[in-house]
Structures are given as structure tokens and as C-alpha cells.
C-alpha positions as CSV (number, residue, x, y, z in Angstrom):
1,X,23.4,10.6,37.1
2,X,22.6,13.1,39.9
3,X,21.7,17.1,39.2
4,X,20.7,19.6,41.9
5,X,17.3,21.7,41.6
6,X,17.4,24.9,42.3
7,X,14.6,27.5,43.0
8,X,13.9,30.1,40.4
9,X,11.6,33.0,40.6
10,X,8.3,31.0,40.6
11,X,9.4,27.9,39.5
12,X,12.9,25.1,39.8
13,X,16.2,24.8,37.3
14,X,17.7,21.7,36.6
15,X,21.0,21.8,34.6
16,X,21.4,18.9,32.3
17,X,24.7,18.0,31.1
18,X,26.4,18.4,27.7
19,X,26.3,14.3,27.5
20,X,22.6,14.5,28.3
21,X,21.8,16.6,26.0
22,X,24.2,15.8,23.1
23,X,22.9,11.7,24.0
24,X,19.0,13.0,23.2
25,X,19.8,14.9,20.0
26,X,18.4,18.3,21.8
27,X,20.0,21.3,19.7
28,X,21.1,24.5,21.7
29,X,17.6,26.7,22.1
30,X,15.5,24.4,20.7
31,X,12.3,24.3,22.5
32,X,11.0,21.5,24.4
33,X,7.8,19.5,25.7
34,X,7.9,19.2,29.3
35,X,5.3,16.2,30.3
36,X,5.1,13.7,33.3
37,X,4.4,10.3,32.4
38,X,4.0,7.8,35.8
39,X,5.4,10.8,38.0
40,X,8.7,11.2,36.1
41,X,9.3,14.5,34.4
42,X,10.1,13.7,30.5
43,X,11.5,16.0,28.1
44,X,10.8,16.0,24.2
45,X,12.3,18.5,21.8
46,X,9.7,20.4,19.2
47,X,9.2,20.2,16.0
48,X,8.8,17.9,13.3
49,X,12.5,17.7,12.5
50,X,13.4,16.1,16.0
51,X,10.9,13.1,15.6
52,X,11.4,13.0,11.8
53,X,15.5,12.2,13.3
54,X,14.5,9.8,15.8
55,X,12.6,7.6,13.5
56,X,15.0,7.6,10.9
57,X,17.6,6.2,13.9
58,X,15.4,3.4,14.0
59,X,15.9,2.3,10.3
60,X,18.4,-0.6,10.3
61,X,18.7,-3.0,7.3
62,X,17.2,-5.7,10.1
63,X,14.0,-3.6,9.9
64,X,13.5,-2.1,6.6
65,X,11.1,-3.2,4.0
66,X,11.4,-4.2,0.5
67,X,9.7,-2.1,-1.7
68,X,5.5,-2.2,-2.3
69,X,4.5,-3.0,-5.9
70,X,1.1,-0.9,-5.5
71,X,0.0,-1.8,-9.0
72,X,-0.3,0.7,-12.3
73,X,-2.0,4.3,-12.6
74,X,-5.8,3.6,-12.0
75,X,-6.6,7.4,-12.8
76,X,-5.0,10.5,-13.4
77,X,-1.7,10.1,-12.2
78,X,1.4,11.9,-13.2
79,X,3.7,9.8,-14.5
């Protein structure tokens, strides 16, 4: 996919498409991390909830764990 930059005021636009930014779960306003990683510019929405979404993508029933038996109360736990 191709995109023109433009110049603006002291710095470039580029204008991503809907399917760009529908396809990387960006919400309208949200703000972003702007990084380069290996001379690529990468883009990475704030905020917890963004991450918090992409890991739970992750989660298939291929990948999940069973449950952890961590033992009984050793102290004061609530119960």
C-alpha cells in the first residue's frame, strides 16, 4: 500500500487509511507512540487498554493453559 507525505508546518503528514487503521485496532483520537525500529517508522497506540486487546488476540484454545493448583493459604489470605 502506497500513501503520499506531505509537508506540514515544521514537520510531514501521512494519511493512513480507514483499513489501516481499523486492521491495527487504533480508535479515532487515540494517541500514539511514534518509534523507528531498523529505519522504519512504527506506530503503537497508548494506553494500557490497546496492549491489554492485543494480547488477549493472542489467546487461542491452541495456547492457553490449564489452570495452576498453587497449593492452600500459607498465611493470611482471604478466602
Amino acid at each position: 500500500m502506497k500513501a503520499k507525505m506531505k509537508l506540514a508546518g515544521g514537520g510531514a503528514t501521512v494519511t493512513l487509511p480507514a483499513s489501516v487503521i481499523s486492521a491495527a485496532g487504533f480508535r479515532p483520537g487515540a494517541e500514539v507512540e511514534i518509534h523507528v525500529e531498523n529505519g522504519r517508522v512504527a506506530l503503537t497506540q497508548r494506553g494500557s487498554d490497546a496492549l491489554l486487546d492485543r494480547l488477549l488476540e493472542g489467546i487461542t484454545p491452541a495456547n492457553i493453559h490449564r489452570e495452576v493448583d498453587t497449593g492452600g493459604p500459607l498465611g493470611n489470605e482471604a478466602l
